[in-house]
C-alpha positions as CSV (number, residue, x, y, z in Angstrom):
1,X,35.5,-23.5,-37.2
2,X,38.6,-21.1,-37.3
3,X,39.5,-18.9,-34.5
4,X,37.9,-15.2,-35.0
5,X,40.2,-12.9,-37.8
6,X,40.8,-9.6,-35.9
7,X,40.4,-6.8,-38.0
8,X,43.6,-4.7,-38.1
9,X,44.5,-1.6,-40.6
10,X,47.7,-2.4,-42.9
11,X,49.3,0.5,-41.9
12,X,49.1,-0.6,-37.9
13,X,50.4,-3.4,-38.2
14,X,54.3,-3.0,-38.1
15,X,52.4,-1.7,-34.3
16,X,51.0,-4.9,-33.9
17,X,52.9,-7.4,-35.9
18,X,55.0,-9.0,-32.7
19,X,51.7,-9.5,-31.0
20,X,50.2,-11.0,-33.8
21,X,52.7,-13.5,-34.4
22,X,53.6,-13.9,-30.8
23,X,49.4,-15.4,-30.3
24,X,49.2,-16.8,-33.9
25,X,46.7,-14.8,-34.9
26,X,44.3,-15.1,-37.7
27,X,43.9,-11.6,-39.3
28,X,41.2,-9.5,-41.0
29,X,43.8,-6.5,-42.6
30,X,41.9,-3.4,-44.0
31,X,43.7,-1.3,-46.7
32,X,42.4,2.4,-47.0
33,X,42.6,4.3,-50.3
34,X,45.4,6.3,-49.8
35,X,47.4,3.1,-48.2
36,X,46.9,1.7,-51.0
37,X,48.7,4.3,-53.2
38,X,51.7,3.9,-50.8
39,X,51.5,-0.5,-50.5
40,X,53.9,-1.7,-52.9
41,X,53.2,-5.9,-53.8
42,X,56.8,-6.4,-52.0
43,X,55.6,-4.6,-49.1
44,X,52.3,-7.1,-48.7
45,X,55.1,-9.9,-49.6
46,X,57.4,-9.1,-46.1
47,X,54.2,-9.1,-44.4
48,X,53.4,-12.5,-45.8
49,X,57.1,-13.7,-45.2
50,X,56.9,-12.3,-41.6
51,X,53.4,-14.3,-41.3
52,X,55.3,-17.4,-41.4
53,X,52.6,-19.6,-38.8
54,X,50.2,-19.8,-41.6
55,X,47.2,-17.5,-40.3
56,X,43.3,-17.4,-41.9
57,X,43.5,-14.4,-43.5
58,X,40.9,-12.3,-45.0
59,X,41.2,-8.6,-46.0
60,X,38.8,-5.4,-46.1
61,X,39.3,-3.6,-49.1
62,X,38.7,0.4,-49.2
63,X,35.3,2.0,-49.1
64,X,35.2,6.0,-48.5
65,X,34.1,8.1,-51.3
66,X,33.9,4.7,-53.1
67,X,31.1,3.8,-55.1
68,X,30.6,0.6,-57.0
69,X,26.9,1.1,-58.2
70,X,27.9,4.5,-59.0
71,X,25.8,6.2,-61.9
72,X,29.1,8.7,-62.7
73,X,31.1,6.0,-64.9
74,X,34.0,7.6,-64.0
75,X,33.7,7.1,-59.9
76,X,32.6,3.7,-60.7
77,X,36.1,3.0,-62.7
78,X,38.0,4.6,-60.2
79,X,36.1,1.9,-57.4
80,X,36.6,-0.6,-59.8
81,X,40.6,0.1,-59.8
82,X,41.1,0.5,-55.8
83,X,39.1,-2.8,-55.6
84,X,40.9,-5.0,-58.3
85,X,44.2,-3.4,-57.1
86,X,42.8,-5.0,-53.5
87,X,42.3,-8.2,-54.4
88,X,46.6,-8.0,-56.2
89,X,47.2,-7.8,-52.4
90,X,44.6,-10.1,-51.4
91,X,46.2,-12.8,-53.9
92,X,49.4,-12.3,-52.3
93,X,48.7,-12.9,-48.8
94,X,46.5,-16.1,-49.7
95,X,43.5,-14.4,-48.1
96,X,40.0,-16.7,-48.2
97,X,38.1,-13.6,-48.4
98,X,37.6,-10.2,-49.8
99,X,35.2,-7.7,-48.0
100,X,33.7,-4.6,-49.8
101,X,30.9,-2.4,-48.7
102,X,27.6,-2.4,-50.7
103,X,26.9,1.3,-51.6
104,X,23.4,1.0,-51.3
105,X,21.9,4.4,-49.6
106,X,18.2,4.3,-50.7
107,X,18.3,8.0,-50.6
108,X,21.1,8.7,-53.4
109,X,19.0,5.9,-55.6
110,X,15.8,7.9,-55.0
111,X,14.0,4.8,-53.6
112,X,15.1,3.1,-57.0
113,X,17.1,0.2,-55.9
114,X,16.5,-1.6,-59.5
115,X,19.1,1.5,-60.9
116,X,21.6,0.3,-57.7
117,X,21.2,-2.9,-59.1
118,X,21.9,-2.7,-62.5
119,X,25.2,-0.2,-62.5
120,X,26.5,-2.6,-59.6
121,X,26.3,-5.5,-61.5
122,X,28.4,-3.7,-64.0
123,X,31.3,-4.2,-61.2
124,X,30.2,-7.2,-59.8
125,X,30.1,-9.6,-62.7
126,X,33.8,-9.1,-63.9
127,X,35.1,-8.4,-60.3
128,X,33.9,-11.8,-59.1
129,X,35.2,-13.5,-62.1
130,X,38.7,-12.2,-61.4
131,X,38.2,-12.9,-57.5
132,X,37.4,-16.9,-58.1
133,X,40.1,-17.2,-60.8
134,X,42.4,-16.0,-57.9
135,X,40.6,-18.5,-55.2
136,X,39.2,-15.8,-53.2
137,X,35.9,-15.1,-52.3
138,X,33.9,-12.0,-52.2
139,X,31.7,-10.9,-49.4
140,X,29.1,-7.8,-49.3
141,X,28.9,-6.1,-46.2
142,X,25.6,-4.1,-44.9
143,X,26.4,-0.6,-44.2
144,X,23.0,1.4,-44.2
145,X,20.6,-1.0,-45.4
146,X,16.9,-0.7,-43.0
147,X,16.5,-4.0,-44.3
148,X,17.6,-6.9,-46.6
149,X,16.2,-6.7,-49.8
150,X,18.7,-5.2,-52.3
151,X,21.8,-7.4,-50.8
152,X,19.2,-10.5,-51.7
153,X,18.0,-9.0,-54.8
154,X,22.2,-8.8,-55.5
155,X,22.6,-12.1,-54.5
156,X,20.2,-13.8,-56.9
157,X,21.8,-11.5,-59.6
158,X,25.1,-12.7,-59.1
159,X,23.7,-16.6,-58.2
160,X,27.6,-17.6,-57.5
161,X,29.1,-19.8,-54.8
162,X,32.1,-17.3,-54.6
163,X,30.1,-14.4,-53.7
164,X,27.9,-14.1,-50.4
165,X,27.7,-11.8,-47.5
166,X,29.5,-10.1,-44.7
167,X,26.6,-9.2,-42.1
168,X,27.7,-7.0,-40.0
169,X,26.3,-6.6,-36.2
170,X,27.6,-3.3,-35.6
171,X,25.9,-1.3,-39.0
172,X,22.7,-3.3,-38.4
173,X,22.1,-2.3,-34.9
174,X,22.7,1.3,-35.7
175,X,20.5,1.6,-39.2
176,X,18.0,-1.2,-39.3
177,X,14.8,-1.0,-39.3
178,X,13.7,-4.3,-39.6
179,X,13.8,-6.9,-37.3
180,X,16.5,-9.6,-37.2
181,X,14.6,-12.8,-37.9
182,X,14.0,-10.9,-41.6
183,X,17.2,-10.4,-42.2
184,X,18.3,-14.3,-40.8
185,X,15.6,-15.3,-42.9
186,X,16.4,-13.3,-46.1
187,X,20.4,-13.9,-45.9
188,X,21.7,-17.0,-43.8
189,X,22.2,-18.8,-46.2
190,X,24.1,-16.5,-48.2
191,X,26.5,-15.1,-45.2
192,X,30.0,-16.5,-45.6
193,X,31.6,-13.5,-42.8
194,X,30.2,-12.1,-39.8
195,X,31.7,-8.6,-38.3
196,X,31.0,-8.9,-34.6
197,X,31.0,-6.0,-32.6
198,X,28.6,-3.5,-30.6
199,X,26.9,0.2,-29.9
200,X,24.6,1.7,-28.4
201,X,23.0,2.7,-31.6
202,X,24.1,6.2,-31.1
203,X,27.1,5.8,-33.8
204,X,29.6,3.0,-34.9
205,X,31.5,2.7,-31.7
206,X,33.3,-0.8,-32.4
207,X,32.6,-1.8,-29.0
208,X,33.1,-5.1,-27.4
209,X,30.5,-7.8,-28.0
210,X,27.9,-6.9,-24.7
211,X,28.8,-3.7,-24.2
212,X,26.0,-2.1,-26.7
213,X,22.3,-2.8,-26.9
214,X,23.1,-6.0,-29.6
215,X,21.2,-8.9,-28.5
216,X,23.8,-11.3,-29.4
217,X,22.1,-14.4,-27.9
218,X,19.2,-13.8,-30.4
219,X,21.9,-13.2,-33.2
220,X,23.3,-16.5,-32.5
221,X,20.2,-18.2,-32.1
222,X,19.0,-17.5,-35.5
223,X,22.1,-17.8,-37.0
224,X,23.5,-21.2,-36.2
225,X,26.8,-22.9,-35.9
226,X,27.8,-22.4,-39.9
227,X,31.2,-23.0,-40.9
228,X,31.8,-18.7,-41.8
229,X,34.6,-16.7,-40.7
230,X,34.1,-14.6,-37.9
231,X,35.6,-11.0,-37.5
232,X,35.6,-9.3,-34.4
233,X,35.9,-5.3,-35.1
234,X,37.3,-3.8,-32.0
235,X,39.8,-0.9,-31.9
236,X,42.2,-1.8,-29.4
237,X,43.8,-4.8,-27.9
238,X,41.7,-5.1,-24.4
239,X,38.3,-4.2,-26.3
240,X,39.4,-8.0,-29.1
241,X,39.9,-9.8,-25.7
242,X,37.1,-8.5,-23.8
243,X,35.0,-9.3,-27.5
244,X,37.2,-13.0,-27.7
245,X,35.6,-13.5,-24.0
246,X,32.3,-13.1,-25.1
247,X,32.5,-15.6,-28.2
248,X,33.7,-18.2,-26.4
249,X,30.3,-18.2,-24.2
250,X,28.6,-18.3,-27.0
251,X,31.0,-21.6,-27.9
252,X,32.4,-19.7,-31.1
253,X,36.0,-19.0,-30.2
């Protein structure tokens, strides 16, 4: 198994880039909407040169005010644009993996998740095409899912070795309602990314793995020693360590 991908923004990382390189580290970069109007292909392609150690990469692609099951056709081909101009960038920096939130929010759908279903699978299909032509993978990350069911129901739809899950620790601890073996149960064996990180269920607060009220033990328990990338979402340099320290209890780092 790889070292854990730290998640940095593409805009921090002329910040961060010496540290980076200086610890060889393998890199989960996030591009926002409006970075990517201002991210030219030769500006990924001096990153890529200046990543010259030959990191794991994997990217986050954009997500706010995004909607790929979106009933508006118009929102969804917007989505559709940000996330095929994501994996252009993807494709350049060799990365394994392509995140992108799900969209589901039971409430918008009116309970319906069949109507979620069917409009996403209007992105999904072709995206994923595209993404295993260019050798990358995609991977759906929880956001505000209670519980499992539509991300399964999405995987069965798709039924395609290049596209799995992201689950994340953080967004699960904050909006599920059902309890963790379910979701183990229901999606282990289609998780190809984990985002670690932790809260105390108040909001999203990226912290540290053991620092929140995530049980990680139980997490790892359940989940195994699979060959997935790990991510570790943390917001500054001492919270990755403190997070990096915790893995490698756990015998993942």
């Amino acid at each position: 198994m790889n070292s854990p991908h730290i998640h940095i923004p593409f805009e921090r990382m002329p910040e961060y880039i010496n540290l980076v390189i200086q610890n060889r580290i393998n890199l989960e970069i996030f591009f926002k909407g409006d970075v990517l109007d201002t991210t030219t292909p030769e500006d990924v392609r001096s990153l890529k040169g200046r990543l010259d150690y030959g990191p794991s990469i994997s990217i986050h692609a954009p997500f706010m005010d995004l909607s790929p099951s979106a009933l508006d056709p118009k929102i969804r081909a917007v989505t559709i644009e940000r996330f095929n101009y994501t994996l252009d960038l993807a494709s350049i920096l060799g990365a394994k993996i392509v995140v992108f939130h799900s969209g589901y929010e039971k409430w918008k759908y009116a309970l319906d998740v069949n109507l979620w279903l069917e409009k996403g699978l209007e992105t999904w299909r072709p995206l994923n095409l595209r993404a295993q032509e260019l050798g990358i993978k995609i991977a759906i990350e929880n956001i505000f899912e209670d519980e499992p069911s539509n991300l399964r129901l999405l995987m069965e739809e798709i039924a395609s070795d290049n596209f799995g899950i992201c689950f994340d620790t953080g967004h699960f601890n904050i909006f599920s309602t059902t309890p963790l073996q379910i979701w183990m149960d229901s999606l282990r064996q289609y998780i190809i990314e984990l985002h670690l990180h932790d809260n105390d269920k108040t909001f999203d607060q990226h912290r540290p793995l053991g620092e929140g009220s995530f049980d990680f033990s139980v997490f790892f328990n359940l989940f195994g020693r699979r060959d997935v990338v790990i991510t570790v979402e943390n917001h500054s340099p001492e919270a990755v360590l403190r997070s990096l320290e915790a893995i490698s209890r756990y015998g993942f780092a």
